[in-house]
C-alpha positions as CSV (number, residue, x, y, z in Angstrom):
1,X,-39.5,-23.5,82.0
2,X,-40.4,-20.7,79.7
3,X,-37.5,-17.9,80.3
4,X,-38.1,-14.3,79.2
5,X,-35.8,-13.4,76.2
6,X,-33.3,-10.6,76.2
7,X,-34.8,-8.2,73.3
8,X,-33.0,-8.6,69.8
9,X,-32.9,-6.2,67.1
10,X,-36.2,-6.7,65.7
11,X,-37.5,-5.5,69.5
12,X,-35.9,-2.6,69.4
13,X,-37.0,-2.4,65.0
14,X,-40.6,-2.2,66.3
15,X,-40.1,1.2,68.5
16,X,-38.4,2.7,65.6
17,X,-41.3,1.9,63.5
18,X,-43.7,3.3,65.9
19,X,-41.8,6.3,67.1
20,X,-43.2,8.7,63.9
21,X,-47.2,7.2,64.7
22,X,-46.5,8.4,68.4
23,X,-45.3,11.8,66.6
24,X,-48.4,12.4,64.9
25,X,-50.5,11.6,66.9
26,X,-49.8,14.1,69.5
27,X,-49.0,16.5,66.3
28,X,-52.4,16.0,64.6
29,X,-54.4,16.9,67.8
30,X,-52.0,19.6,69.4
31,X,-52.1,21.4,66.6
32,X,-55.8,23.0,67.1
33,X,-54.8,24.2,70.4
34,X,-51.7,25.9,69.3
35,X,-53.5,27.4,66.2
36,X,-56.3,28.8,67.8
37,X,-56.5,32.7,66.8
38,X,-55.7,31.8,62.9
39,X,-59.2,29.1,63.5
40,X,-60.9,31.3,65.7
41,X,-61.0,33.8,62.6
42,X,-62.5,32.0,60.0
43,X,-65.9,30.8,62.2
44,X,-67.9,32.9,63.7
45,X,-69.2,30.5,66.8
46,X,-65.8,31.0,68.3
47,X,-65.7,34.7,68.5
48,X,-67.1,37.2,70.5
49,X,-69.2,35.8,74.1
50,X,-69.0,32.1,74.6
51,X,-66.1,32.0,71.6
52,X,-63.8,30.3,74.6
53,X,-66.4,28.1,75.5
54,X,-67.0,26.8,71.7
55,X,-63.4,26.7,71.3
56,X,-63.1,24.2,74.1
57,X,-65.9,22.3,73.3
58,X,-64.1,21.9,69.9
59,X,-61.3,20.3,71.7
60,X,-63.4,18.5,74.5
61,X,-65.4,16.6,71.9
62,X,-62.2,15.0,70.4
63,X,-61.4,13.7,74.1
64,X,-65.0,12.3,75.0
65,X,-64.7,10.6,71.9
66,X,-61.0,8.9,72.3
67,X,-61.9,8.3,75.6
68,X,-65.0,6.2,75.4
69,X,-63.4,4.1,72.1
70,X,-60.6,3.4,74.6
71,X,-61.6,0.8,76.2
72,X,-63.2,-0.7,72.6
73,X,-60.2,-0.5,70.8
74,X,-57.9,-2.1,73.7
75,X,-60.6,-4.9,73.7
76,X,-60.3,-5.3,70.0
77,X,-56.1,-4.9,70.1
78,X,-56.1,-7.9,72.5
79,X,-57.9,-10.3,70.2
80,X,-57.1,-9.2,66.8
81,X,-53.9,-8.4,64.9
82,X,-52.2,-5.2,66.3
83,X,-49.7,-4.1,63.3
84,X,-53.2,-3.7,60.9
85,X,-55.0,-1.9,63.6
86,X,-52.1,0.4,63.9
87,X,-51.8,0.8,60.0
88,X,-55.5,1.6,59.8
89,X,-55.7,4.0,62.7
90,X,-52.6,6.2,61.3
91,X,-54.4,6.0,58.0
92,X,-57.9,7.3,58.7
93,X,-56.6,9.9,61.4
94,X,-54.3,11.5,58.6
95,X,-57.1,11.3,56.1
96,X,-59.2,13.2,58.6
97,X,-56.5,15.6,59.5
98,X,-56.1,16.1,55.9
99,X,-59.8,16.8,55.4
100,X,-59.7,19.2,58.3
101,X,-57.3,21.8,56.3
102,X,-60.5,22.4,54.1
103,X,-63.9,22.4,56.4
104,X,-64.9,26.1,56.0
105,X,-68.0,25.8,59.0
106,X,-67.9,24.8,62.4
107,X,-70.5,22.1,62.8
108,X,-68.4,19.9,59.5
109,X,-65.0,21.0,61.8
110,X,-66.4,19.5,65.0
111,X,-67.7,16.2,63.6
112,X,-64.0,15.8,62.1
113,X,-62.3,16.5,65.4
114,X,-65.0,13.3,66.8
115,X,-63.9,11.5,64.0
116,X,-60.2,11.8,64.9
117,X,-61.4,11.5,68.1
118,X,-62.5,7.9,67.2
119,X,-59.2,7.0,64.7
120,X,-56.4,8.0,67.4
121,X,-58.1,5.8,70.1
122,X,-57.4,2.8,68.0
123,X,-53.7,3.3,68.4
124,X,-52.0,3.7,71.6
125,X,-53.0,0.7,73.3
126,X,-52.3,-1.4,70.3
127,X,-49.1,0.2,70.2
128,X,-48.0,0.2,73.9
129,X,-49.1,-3.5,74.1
130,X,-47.2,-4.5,71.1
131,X,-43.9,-2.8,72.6
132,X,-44.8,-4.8,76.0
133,X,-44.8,-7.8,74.4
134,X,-41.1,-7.1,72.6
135,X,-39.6,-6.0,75.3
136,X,-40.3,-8.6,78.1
137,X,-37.0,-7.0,80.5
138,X,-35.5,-5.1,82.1
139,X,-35.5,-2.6,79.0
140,X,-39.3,-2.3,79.0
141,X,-39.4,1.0,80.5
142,X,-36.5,2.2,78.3
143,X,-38.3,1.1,75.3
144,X,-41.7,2.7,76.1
145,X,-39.9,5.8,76.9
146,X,-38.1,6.4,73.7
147,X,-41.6,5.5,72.2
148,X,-43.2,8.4,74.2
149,X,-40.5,10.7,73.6
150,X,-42.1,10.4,70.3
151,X,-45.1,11.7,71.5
152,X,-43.5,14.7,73.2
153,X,-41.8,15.6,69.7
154,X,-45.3,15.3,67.9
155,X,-45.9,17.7,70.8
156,X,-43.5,20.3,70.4
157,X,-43.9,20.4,67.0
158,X,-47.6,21.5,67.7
159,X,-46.0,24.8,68.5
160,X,-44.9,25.3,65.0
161,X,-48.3,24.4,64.1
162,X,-49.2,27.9,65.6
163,X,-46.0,28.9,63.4
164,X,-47.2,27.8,60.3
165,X,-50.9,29.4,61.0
166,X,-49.6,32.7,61.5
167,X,-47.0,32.8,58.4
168,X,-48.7,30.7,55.8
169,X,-52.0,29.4,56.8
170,X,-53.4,26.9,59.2
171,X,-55.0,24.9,56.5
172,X,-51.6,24.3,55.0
173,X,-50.5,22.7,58.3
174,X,-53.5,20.2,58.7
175,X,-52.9,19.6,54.6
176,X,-49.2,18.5,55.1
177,X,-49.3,16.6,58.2
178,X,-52.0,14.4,56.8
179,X,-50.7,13.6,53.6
180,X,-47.3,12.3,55.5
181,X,-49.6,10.3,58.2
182,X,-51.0,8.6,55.1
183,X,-47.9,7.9,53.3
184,X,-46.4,6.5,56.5
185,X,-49.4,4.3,56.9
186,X,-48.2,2.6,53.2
187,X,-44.7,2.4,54.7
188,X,-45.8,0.5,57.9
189,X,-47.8,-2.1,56.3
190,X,-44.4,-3.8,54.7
191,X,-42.4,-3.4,57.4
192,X,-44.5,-3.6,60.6
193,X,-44.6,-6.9,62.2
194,X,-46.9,-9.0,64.7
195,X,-44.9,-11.0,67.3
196,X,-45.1,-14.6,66.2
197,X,-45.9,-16.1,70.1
198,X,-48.3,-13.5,70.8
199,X,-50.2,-16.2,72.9
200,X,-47.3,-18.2,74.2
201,X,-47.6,-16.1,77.2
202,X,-51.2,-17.4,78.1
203,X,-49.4,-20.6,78.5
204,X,-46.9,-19.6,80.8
205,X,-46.9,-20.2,84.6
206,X,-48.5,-17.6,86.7
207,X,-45.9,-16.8,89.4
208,X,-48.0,-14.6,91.6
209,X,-49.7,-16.0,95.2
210,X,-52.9,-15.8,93.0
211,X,-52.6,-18.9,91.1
212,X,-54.6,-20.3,94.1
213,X,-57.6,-18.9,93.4
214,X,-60.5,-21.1,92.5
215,X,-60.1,-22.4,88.9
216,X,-62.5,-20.8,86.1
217,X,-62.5,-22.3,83.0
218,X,-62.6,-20.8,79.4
219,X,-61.2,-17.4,77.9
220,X,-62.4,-15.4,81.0
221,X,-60.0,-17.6,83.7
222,X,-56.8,-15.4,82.1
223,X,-58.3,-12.2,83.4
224,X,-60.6,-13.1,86.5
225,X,-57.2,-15.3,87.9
226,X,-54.6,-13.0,87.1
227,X,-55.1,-9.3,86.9
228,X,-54.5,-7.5,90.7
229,X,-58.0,-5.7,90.5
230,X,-57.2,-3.5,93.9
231,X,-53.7,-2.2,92.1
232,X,-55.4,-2.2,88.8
233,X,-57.7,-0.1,90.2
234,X,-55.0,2.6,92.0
235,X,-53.2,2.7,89.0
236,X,-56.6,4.1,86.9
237,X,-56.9,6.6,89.8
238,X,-53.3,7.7,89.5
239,X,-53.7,7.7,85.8
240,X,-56.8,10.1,85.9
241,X,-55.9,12.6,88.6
242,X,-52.8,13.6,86.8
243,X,-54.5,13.8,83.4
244,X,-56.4,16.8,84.8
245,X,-53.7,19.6,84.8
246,X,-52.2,17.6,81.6
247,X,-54.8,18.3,79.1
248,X,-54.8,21.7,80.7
249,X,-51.1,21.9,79.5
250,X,-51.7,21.0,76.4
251,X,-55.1,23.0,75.4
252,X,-54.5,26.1,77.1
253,X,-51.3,27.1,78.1
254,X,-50.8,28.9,74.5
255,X,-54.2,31.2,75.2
256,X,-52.5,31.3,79.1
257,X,-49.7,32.7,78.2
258,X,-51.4,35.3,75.4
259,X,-53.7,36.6,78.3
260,X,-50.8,36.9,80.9
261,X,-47.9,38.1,78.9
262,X,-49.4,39.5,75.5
263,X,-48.0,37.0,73.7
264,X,-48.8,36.3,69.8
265,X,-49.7,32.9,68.4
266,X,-46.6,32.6,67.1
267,X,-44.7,33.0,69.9
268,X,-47.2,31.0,72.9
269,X,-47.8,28.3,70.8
270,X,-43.8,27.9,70.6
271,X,-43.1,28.6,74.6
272,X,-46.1,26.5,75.6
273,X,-45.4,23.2,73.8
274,X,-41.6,23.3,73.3
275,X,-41.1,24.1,76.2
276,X,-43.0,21.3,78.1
277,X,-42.6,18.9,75.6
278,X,-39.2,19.0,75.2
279,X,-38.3,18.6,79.3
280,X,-41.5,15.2,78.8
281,X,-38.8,14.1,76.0
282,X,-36.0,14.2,78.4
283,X,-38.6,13.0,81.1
284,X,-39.4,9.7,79.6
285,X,-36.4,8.6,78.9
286,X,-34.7,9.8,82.0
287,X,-37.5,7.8,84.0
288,X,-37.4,5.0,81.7
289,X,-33.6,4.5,82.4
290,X,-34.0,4.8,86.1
291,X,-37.3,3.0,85.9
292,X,-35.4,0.1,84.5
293,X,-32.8,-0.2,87.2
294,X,-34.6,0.4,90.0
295,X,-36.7,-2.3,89.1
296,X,-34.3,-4.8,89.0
297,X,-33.2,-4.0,92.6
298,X,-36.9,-3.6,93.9
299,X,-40.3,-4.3,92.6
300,X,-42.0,-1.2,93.1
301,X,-38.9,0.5,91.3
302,X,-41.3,1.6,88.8
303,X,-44.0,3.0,90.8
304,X,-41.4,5.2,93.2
305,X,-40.0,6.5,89.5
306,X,-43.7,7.3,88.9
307,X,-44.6,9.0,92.0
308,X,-40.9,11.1,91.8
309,X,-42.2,12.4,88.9
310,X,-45.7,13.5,90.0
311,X,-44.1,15.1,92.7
312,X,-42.0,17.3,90.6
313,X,-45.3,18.9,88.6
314,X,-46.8,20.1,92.3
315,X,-44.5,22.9,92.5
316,X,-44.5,23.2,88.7
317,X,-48.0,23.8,88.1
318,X,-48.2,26.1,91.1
319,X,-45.6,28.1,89.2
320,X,-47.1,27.8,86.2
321,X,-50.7,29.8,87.9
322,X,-48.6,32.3,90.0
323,X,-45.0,33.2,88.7
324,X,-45.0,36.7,87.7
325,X,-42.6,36.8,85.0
326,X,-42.4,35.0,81.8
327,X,-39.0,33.2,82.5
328,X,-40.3,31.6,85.7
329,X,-43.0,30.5,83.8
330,X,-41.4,29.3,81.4
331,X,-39.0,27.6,83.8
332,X,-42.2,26.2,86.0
333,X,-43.4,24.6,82.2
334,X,-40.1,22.7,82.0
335,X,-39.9,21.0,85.6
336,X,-43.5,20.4,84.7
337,X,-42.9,18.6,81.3
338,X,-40.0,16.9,83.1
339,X,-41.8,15.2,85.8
340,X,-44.7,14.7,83.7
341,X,-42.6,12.2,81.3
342,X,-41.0,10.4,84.2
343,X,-44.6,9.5,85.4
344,X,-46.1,8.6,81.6
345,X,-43.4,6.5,81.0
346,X,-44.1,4.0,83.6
347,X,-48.0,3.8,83.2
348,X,-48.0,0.7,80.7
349,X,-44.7,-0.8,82.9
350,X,-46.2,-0.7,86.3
351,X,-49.6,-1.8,83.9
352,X,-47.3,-5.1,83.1
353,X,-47.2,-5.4,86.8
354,X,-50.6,-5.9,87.2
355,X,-52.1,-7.5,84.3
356,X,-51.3,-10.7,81.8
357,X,-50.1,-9.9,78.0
358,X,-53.8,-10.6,77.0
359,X,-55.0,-7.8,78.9
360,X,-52.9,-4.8,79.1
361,X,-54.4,-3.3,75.8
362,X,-57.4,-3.5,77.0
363,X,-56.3,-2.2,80.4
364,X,-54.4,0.8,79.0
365,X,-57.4,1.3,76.9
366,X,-59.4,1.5,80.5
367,X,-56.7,4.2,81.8
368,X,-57.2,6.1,79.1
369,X,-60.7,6.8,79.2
370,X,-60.4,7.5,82.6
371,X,-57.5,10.2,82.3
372,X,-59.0,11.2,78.8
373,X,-62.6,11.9,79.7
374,X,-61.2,14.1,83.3
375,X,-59.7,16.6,80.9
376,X,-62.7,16.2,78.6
377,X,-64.6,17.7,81.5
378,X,-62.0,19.7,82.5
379,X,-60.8,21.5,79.0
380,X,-64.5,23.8,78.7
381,X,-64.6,24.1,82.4
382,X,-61.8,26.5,81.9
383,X,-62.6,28.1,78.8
384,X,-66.2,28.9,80.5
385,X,-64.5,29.9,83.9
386,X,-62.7,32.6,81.6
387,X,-65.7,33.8,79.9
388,X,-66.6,34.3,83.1
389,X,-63.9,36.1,84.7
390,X,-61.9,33.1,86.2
391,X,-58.4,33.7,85.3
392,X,-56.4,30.2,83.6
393,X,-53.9,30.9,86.3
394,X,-56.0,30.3,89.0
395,X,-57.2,26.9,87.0
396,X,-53.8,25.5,86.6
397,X,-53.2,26.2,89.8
398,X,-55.8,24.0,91.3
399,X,-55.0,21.0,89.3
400,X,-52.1,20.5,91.8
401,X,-54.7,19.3,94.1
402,X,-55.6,16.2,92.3
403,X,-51.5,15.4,91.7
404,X,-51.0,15.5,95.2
405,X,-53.7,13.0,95.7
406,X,-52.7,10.8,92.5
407,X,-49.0,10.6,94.0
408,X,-50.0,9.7,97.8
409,X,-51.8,6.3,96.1
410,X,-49.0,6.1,94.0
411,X,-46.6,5.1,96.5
412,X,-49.5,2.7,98.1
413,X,-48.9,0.7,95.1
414,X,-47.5,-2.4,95.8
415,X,-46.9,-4.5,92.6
416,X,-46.3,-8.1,93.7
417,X,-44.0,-9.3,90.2
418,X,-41.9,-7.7,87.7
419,X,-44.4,-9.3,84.5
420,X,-47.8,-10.7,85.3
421,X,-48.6,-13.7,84.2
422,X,-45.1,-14.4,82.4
423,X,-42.7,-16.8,84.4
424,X,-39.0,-15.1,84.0
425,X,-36.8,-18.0,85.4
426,X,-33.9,-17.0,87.9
């Protein structure tokens, strides 16, 4: 009987490897947000009346984009070899990042942000689903967390993007962090590695009450006799719901906090994203390490983690809308970014739960349309409620409503195995 192995060094090699492609990946797209004013004065479509909307649009189109390739590029990580997609995703994104740093029109700088729209989407699936797939244990959640704490430092280090606008020039910061995303690609081509029983797992006995289901034959029996389609589905509703006040986090708390508190670039862009992301670095591997225990006592260990942590950004985001001093705000971000990493964490985990090795890029890839294209609708909603007078207070503050909802389902979960499709042993 096939017995999942305890992760050896070469496990732990692979989240090492990844960590700095979680980094920029979250650093290459945050940066727009945090650089906005610097942007905003060198095109002329995002001044003056409807220059918020424009400006949202020009982040909105990068997450219609990533979100509809999702599901593509999870299909394509489950079927082809992930360590090249990886290398070619980092490779192309950094070239476009690059190539951003010297657009000088708006129409050439929003058909870059789709492209990178398209190049990004190719990667965290692949990446998640790789990491899965080392880390068969009870260090799973660990492991995906320091791997997302990576994407929490890309992040934060968006803020100095804003930094780097204001001093030197914003073109400078697009220019340097694309010439280090293609360098690192070179890197990762020697060193990153496939695992060698990628499809060992198909062969494995299914220890789940579904096994009885009538037999289907061919490639489609893995997915039709073994994914939990009811949970599946829950767990893309309380991956979407929450998604909503996080892109709002991440596109417009700077301008937030410049309307409220007559802060500079400089400064909002440094409060909004080290401040958040740095409690989501704490967050994910804080709920990783509980995550991990809890789970070995309970099988829905990783879905109470989850819901703890939506629970924590209620409160938070209501701060975030209402508190009338900077601190508390400031404060509000942090319990926010802290819940919010104990929830991301476990997505791909409780995903593991749920779905066989041969599906969970593809399923991730599903989640993230669905939590990718809500704050696609939801990032020039905002900018066009505040051409219109709607303060982003008042916005943030709504996108409680949808948490509240994402963490009732969230304890409704009710996982039936530790690893789909994978037989552990005793």
């Amino acid at each position: 009987m096939p017995v999942a192995r305890k992760p050896n060094a070469n496990a732990w090699l692979i989240v090492a490897l990844l960590f700095p492609v979680a980094l920029l990946n979250y650093l290459d797209r945050q940066m727009l947000a945090t650089m906005g004013i610097s942007i905003k004065g060198d095109f002329d479509e995002l001044q003056g009346p409807g220059g918020a909307e424009n400006f949202g649009r020009l982040m909105s189109v990068f997450m219609w984009v990533y979100a509809f390739c999702s599901p593509v590029s999870g299909f394509i990580a489950d079927r082809i070899n992930r360590k090249w997609l990886i290398v070619f995703s980092l490779a192309v994104w950094s070239a476009v990042t690059l190539a951003m740093g010297q657009v000088h029109d708006y129409s050439t700088l929003y058909r870059l942000r789709a492209a990178m729209g398209v190049s990004e989407a190719f990667y965290i699936p692949a990446g998640l689903s790789l990491i899965a797939d080392y880390h068969r244990g009870a260090t799973r959640s660990m492991a995906v967390g320091i791997h997302m704490s990576g994407i929490y430092l890309g992040q934060a280090l968006g803020g100095v993007g804003g930094w780097v606008a204001q001093d030197i020039s914003w073109r400078a910061a697009f220019g340097s962090c694309g010439v280090i995303g293609v360098g690192y690609a070179i890197v990762l081509s020697f060193f990153l590695r496939e695992r060698n029983d990628r499809n060992e797992s198909e062969e494995w006995r299914v220890t789940s009450d579904m096994s009885d289901s009538p037999s289907v034959t061919g490639p489609w029996s893995l997915v039709t006799q073994k994914v939990h389609w009811l949970g599946f589905g829950i767990l893309l509703l309380c991956f979407c719901l929450p998604s909503l006040p996080g892109w709002a986090v991440k596109n417009w708390l700077p301008t937030l906090l410049q309307d409220r508190f007559l802060l500079d670039q400089k400064s909002s862009g440094l409060w909004a994203t080290l401040t958040t992301a740095s409690a989501g670095f704490f967050g994910v591997l804080i709920g990783g390490k509980i995550s991990d225990l809890l789970s070995q006592r309970s099988v829905r260990g990783r879905t109470w983690t989850s819901a703890a942590g939506l629970l924590l950004t209620i409160p938070a985001l209501l701060g975030i809308g209402f508190a009338p001093t900077l601190p508390l705000v400031v404060i509000c971000a942090a319990i926010y970014g802290l819940g919010f990493g104990m929830f991301d964490t476990n997505n791909m985990p409780i995903l593991c739960q749920l779905a066989p090795p041969r599906f969970r890029a593809t399923g991730y890839g599903l989640m993230n349309f669905t939590g990718i294209a809500a704050g696609a609708y939801l990032t020039p909603l905002l900018g066009k409620l505040k051409d219109h007078g709607t303060p982003l207070s008042v916005g943030f503050a709504m996108c409680a409503i949808p948490v509240i909802i994402a963490a009732i389902f969230m304890l409704t979960l009710r996982p039936k195995q530790r690893d789909c499709g994978v037989e552990t042993g005793k």
